[in-house]
Structures are given as structure tokens and as C-alpha cells.
C-alpha atoms as an extended CHARMM CRD file, in Angstrom:
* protein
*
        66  EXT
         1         1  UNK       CA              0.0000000000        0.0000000000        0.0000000000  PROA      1               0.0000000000
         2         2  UNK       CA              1.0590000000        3.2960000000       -0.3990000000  PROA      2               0.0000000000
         3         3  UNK       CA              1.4060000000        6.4410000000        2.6470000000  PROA      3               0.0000000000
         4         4  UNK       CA              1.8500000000        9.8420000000        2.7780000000  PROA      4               0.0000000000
         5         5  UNK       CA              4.1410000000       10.2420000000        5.8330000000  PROA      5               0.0000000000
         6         6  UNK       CA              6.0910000000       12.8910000000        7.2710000000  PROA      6               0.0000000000
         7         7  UNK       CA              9.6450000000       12.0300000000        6.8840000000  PROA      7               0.0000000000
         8         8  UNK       CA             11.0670000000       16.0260000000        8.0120000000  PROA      8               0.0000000000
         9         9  UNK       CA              9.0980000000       18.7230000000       10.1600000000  PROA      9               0.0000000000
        10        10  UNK       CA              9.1350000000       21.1170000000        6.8840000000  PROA      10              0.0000000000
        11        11  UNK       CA              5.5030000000       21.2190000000        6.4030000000  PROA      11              0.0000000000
        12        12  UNK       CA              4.5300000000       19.7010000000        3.0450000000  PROA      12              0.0000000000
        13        13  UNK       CA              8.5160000000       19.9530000000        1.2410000000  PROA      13              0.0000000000
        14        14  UNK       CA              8.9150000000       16.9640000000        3.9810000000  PROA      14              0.0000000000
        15        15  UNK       CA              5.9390000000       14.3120000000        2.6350000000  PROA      15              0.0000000000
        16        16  UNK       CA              6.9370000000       11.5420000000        0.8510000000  PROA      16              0.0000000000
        17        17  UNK       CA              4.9610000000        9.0280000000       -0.6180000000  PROA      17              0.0000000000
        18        18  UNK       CA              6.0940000000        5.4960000000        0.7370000000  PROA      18              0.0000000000
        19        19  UNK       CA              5.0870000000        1.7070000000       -0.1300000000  PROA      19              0.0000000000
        20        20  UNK       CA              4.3210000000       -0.0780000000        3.0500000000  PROA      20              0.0000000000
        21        21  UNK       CA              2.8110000000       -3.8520000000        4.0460000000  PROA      21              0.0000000000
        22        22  UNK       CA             -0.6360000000       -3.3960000000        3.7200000000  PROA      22              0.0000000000
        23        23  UNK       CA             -2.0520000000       -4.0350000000        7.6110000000  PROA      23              0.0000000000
        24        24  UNK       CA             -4.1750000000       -7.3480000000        8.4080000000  PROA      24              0.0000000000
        25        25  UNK       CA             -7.6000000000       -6.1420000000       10.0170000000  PROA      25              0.0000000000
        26        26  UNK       CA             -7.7390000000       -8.2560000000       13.5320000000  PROA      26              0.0000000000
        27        27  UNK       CA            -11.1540000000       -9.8130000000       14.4010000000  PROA      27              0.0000000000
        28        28  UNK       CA            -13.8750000000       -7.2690000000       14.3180000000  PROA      28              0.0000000000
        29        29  UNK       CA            -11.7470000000       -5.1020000000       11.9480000000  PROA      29              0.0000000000
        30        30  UNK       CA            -12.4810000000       -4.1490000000        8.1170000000  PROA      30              0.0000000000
        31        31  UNK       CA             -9.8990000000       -2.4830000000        5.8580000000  PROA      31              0.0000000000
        32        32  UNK       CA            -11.0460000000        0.1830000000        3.8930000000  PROA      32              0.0000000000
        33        33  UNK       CA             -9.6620000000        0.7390000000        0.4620000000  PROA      33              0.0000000000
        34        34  UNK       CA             -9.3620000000        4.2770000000        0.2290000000  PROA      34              0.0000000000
        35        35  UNK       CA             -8.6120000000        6.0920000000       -3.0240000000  PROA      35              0.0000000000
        36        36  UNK       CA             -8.6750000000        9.5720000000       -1.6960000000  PROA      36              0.0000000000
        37        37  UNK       CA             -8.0430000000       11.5920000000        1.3810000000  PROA      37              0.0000000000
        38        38  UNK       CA             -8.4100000000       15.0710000000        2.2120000000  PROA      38              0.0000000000
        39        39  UNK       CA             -5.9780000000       17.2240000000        4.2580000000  PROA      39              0.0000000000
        40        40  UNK       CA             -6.6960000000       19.3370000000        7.0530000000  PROA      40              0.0000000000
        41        41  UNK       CA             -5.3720000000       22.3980000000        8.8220000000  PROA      41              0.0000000000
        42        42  UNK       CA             -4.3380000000       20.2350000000       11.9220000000  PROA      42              0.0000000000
        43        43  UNK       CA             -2.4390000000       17.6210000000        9.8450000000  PROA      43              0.0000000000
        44        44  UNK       CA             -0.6930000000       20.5130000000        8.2790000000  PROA      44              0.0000000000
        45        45  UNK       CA              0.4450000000       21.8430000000       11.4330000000  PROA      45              0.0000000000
        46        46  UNK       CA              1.3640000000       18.3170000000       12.4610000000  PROA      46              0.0000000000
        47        47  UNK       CA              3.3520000000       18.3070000000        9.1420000000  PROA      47              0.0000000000
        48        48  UNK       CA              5.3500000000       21.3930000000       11.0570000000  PROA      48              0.0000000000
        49        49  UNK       CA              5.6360000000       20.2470000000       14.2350000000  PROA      49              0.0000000000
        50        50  UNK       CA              3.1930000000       22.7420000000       15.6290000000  PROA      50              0.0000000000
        51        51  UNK       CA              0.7100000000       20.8450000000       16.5550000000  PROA      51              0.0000000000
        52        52  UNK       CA             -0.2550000000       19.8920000000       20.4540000000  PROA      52              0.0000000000
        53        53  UNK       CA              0.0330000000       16.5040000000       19.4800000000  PROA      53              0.0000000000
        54        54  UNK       CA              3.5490000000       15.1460000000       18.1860000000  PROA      54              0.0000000000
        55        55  UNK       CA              3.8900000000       11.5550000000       16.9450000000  PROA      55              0.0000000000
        56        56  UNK       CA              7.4590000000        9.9010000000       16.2950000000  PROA      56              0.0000000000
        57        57  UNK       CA              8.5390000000       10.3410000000       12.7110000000  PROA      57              0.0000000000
        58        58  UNK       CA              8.1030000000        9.1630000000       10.6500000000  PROA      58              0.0000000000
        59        59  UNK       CA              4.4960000000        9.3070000000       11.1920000000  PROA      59              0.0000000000
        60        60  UNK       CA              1.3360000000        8.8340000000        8.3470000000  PROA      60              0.0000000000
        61        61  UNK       CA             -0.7410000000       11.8550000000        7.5070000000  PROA      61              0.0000000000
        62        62  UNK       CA             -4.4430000000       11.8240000000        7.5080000000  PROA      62              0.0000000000
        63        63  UNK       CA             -5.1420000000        9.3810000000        9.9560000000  PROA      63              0.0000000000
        64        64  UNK       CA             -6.1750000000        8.9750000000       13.3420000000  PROA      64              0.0000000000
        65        65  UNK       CA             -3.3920000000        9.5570000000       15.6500000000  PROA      65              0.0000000000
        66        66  UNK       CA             -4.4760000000        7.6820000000       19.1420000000  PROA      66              0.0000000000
């Protein structure tokens, strides 16, 4: 599967796209195939490092983050 991730806290100049495993839903899970994703204003700032909420790098954009 492919991933937007943040590789650099340099707002969108550090986004690459990378191939990763595709993950195994566990029981009571569904995967999703998703062919499109918006962006919003918090995953922009998380794309900075501004946010309140930092994840480890290299970290996927536009998903939940708990």
C-alpha cells in the first residue's frame, strides 16, 4: 500500500509518498480501500511540528493519531 508520511518537520517539502505492508484487520476489523483523502489544517500543522500533538517520525498523515 502506499502512505503519505512525514519524513522532516518542513511542512509539506517533507511528505513523501512510501510503499508499506498493507495491515491485516484483527477480528472485528475491516480495511477500507481508500482512493482519496483530504488534508486538514491540523495535519498541516502536524506536518510542522506545531501541533499539540507530536507523533514519532516518521508518522502517516491523515489518519487517526491515538
Amino acid at each position: 500500500m502506499r502512505a503519505v508520511r512525514v519524513h522532516a518537520l518542513t511542512g509539506p517539502a517533507g511528505l513523501c509518498v512510501d510503499e508499506l505492508e498493507a495491515p491485516t484487520p484483527g477480528a472485528g476489523e475491516v480495511a477500507i480501500d481508500v482512493r482519496a483523502a483530504g488534508v486538514n489544517f491540523p495535519e498541516v500543522l502536524l506536518s510542522y511540528g506545531r501541533y499539540q500533538f507530536k507523533p514519532a517520525l516518521p508518522f502517516k498523515i491523515g489518519r487517526a493519531h491515538v
